[in-house]
N, C-alpha and C positions, 0 to 999 in steps of 0.2 A: 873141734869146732874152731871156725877161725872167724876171725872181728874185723869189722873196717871201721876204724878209727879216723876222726880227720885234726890233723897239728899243724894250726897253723891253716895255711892253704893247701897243705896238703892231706892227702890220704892214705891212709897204710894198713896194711892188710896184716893183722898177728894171730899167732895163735892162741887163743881165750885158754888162762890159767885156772881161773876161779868164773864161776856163774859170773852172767854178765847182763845187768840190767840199762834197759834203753830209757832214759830222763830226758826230756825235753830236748830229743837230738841226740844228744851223748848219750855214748857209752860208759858205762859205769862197772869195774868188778865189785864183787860183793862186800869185799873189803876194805873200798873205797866207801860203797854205802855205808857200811858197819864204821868204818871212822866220823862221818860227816852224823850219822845218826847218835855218837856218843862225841860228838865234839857240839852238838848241838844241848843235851844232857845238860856235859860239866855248864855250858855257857847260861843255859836257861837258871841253874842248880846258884850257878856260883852269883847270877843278877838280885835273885830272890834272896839271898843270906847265906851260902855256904850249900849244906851237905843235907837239905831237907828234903825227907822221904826218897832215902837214895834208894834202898829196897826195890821202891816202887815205879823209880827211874831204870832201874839198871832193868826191873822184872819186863819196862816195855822196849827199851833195849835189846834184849836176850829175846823177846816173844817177834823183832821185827827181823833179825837173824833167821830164827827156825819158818816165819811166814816166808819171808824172800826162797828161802832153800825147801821148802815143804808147801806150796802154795795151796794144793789140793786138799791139806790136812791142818785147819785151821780149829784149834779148840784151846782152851785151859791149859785141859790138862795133860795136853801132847805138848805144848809150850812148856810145862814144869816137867815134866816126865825126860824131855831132850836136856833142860840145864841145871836143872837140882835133883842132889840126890835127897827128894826127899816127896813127901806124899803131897800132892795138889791141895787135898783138905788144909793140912799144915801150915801152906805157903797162904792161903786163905784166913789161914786166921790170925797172919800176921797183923790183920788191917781190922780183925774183929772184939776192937777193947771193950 
């Protein structure tokens, strides 16, 4: 698949590495998003007092990765199932004191 990018006033035509999503104009690879969605986190994370409820930051973090790359299969527990090895129930009741 190939990308038309524009830098600058120009335009360039590449061949698209990783998924590539279109934001307001631009071009975006996923791993731009994936930076700018976890540079967004630490910032929010770090305004509030440090390292509160990172779990819970990273868990929508990790659930915007598998939506972007899986948009058709959006649930729970295909979100935990793709980033933990470990049972959806479980990841559930991290939040169930």
């Amino acid at each position: 698949m190939q990308v038309i990018t524009e830098t600058g006033n120009e335009w360039k035509v590449t061949d698209a590495v990783a998924p590539v999503v279109d934001i307001a104009g631009r071009c975006w690879k996923l791993d731009e998003v994936m930076e700018a969605v976890n540079n967004a986190k630490d910032l929010i994370s770090g305004e509030l007092g440090g390292d509160l409820e990172s779990d819970f930051g990273n868990l929508i973090v990790n659930a915007t990765a598998v939506i972007l790359e899986n948009p058709e299969r959006v649930d729970f527990d295909f979100v935990v199932s793709k980033c933990y090895s470990t049972d959806p129930n479980e990841v559930r009741d991290w939040w169930s004191w």
